[in-house]
C-alpha positions, -999 to +999 in steps of 0.1 A: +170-164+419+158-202+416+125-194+423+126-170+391+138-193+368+115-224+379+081-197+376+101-187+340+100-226+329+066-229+343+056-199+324+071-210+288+061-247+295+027-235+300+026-215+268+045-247+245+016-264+255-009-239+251+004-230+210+024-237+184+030-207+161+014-224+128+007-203+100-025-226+086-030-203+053+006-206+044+008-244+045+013-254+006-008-286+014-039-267+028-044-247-005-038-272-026-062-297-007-092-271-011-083-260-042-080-300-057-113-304-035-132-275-051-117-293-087-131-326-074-167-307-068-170-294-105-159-322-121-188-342-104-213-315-108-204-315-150-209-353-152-245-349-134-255-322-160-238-347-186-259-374-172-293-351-173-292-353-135-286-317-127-303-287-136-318-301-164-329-335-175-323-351-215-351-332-225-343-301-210-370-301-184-359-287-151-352-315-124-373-315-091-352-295-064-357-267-038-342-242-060-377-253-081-396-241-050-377-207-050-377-198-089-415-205-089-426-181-056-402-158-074-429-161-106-457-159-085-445-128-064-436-109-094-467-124-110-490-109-079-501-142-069-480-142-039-507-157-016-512-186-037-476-203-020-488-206+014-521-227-002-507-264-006-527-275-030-524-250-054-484-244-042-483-278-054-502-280-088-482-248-095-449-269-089-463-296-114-466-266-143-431-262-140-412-292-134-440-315-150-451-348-133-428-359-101-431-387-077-428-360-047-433-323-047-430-301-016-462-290-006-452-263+017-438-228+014-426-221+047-407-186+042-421-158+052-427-130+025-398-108+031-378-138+018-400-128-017-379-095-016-352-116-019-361-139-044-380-120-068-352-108-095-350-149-103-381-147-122-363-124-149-347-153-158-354-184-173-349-219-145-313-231-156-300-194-159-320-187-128-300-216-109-265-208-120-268-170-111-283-174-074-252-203-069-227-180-080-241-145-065-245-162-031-215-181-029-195-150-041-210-132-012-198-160+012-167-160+002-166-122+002-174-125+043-151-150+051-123-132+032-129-101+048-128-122+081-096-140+078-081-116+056-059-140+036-066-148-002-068-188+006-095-185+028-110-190-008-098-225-004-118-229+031-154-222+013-150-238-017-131-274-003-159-277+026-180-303+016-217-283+026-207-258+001-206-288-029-241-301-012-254-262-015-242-257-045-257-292-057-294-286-041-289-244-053-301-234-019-297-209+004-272-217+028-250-196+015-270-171+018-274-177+056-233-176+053-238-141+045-261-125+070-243-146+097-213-138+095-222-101+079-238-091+112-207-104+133-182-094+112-200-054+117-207-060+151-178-043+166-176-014+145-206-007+128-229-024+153-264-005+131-249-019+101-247-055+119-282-049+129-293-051+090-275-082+088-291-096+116-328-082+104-319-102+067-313-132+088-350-134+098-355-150+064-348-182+085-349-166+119-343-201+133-306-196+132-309-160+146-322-170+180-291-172+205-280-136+192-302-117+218-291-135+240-251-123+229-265-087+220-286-086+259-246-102+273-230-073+259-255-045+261-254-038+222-287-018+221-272-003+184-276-038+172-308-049+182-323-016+170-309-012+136-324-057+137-356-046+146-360-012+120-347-034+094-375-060+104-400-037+102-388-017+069-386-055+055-424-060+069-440-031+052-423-035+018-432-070+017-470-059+025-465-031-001-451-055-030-478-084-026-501-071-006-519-081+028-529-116+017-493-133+020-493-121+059-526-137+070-519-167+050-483-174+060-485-184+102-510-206+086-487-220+067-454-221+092-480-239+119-483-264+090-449-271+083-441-277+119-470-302+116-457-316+087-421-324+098-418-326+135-447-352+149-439-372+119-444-410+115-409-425+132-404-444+102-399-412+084-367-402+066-355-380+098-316-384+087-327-354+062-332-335+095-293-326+107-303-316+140-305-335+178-340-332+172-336-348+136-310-371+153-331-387+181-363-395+157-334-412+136-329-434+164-372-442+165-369-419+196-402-401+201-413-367+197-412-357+232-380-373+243-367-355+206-378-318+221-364-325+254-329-331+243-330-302+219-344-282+244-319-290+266-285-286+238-305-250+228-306-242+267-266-252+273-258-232+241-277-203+250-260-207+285-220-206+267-230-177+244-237-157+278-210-165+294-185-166+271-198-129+255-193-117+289-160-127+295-126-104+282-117-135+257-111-122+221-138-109+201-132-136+176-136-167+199-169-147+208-179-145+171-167-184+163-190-198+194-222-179+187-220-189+150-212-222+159-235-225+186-265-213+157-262-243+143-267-263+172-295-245+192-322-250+161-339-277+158-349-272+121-311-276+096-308-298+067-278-305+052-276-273+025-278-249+058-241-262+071-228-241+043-230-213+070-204-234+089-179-216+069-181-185+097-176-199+129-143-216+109-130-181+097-135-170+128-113-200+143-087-195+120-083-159+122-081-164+160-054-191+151-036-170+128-038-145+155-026-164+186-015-200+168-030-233+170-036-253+201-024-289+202-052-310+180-066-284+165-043-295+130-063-328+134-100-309+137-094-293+100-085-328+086-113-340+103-138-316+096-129-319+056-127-353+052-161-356+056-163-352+015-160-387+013-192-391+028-209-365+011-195-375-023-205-408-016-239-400-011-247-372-031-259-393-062-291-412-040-309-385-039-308-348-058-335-342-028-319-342-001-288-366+012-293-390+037-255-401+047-267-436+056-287-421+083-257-407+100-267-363+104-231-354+093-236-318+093-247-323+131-213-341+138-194-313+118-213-286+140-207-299+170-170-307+165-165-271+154-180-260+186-166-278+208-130-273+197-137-235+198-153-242+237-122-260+242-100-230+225-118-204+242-116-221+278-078-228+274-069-192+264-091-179+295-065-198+317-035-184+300-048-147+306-045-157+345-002-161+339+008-129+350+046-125+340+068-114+365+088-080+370+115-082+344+141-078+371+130-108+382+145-126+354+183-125+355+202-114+325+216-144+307 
């Protein structure tokens, strides 16, 4: 009879301290912070089209970002000079037509021509129009995901209040778009794994953050999946080749080859905070190239590692889901800024775990944490419409990993409570 009731307060001590039955959606404070947050976002984003610093300068001119390098392949796809982007010099003096003279304009288009598909509606419209529809069509399709994820109205709050989303939103570029495909494919997966498959063949727009889902898809035998990716490849391949013909798919290895060259064996006095990656990270601290691949190389290796093992365990499907999409934005070694927008998946998936099973101890503190980082971004976002810099510091790095590691942490814990195997109820005497 002792023995019962000391292995019945082992058992409930071990589960006070595993959870605390916190419903994070209902919590007045959280809704109200996003939704003050989101508030805080526009307001800012008014004064800098006030101020002839967004969009559009005074004289109406468009101002120099990457949503100018998408509008104007979209007019040169639709245009049937598709080829043209992947030659710099003429990428560039194309640029110039449009935006007029500018202290820097990219000189690369890095995407491959599938991303044209994508992109070529834009040139229906005229630049400022062109902007505001791809910000709210793609950021209406992120929140789409992560509501159908989480499955609670103010998960609404959780995109809009994360401070990537205002730094997406700012640069109109397409990490929301990333958002979608991501968490599209895992949010299919389960059920309507040739479906998931699409979403994971649309992510080879920027298949850097698609590269540790074989290795989940190979864990778990999904052979549905990675068919319906690779059709979907292929179907994007020949319609691409169809739409602007043959040229655009010599011409663009050509062109990826020279981005690489352009941004990874660059001068260490380079910019490398723009670069939110351990890759980006080490060159910010004048380490060199090598010593920069080697310690990517080895974080893409231990992620690639976790994803295995973790997809082959019995933990739920939506710790699985949180640590792959987590892990994607740890294992690449090419992420700016704009492209943690996507970090809104791996957090619906936490949250709907949380909601599930409840929160962990700390984990309260990780959501503070993870959105106070709008002070740095706010503070920050005026230097430079190009790109921010955050003092040098790769916040979206920082944000990644935490994320990760308190899903890791979440995923680990929850593995040992599956080992507590109650006892026989007549074990248990009657009160």
């Amino acid at each position: 009879m002792t023995e019962a009731f000391a292995y019945r307060r082992r058992e409930i001590g071990s589960r006070s301290n595993l959870s605390q039955r916190v419903n994070i959606f209902q919590d007045w404070w959280l809704q109200s912070f996003g939704y003050a947050l989101a508030a805080l976002y526009l307001t800012y984003f008014v004064i800098l089209y006030r101020a002839g610093s967004w969009i559009v300068d005074g004289a109406g001119r468009p101002i120099y970002t990457d949503f100018a390098c998408a509008w104007t392949a979209a007019l040169q796809a639709t245009s049937g000079h598709a080829a043209s982007l992947y030659d710099p010099a003429k990428f560039v003096q194309i640029q110039a037509a449009v935006v007029g003279p500018s202290d820097y304009i990219y000189p690369n288009w890095p995407y491959p021509p599938t991303f044209l598909l994508i992109l070529a509606p834009l040139a229906a419209l005229e630049y400022s129009h062109a902007l505001i529809v791809w910000n709210l069509l793609t950021l209406l399709g992120c929140v789409a995901v992560v509501y159908l994820i989480v499955r609670r109205r103010a998960a609404i709050a959780l995109v809009l209040a994360a401070p990537f989303s205002a730094w997406n939103l700012l640069a109109a570029h397409n990490g929301f778009l990333t958002a979608v495909f991501l968490g599209g494919s895992l949010l299919l997966l389960e059920r309507r794994p040739v479906l998931a498959g699409v979403f994971l063949g649309l992510l080879t727009y920027k298949p850097q953050f698609g590269i540790l889902f074989p290795v989940a898809l190979l864990a778990v035998g999904e052979w549905r999946a990675i068919a319906g990716c690779a059709i979907t490849v292929v179907l994007l391949a020949v319609a691409a080749l169809a739409a602007f013909g043959p040229d655009v798919w010599i011409a663009f290895p050509r062109e990826l080859v020279a981005q690489a060259g352009l941004n990874f064996p660059a001068d260490p006095d380079s910019n490398w905070a723009y670069l939110q990656t351990a890759y980006g990270l080490v060159r910010s601290l004048r380490g060199g190239a090598n010593l920069a691949w080697l310690v990517q190389g080895l974080i893409t290796l231990c992620t690639a590692v976790i994803v295995w093992v973790v997809w082959r365990s019995r933990i739920s499907y939506d710790l699985k889901a949180a640590i792959l999409s987590a892990a994607a934005l740890l294992a690449t070694p090419y992420a700016f800024a704009y492209d943690t927008a996507a970090i809104v998946i791996p957090a619906a998936f936490l949250a709907k775990d949380q909601l599930n099973r409840g929160l962990l101890r700390g984990e309260k503190a990780m959501w503070i944490v993870l959105f106070a980082a709008p002070l740095a971004v706010l503070v920050t976002l005026g230097d430079n419409i190009g790109g921010p810099t955050f003092g040098g510091t790769p916040v979206s790095l920082f944000a990644a990993f935490l994320i990760f590691v308190v899903i890791l942490h979440r995923a680990l814990r929850y593995s040992e409570k599956q080992e507590i195997t109650p006892r026989k109820p007549e074990l248990v005497p009657a009160a």
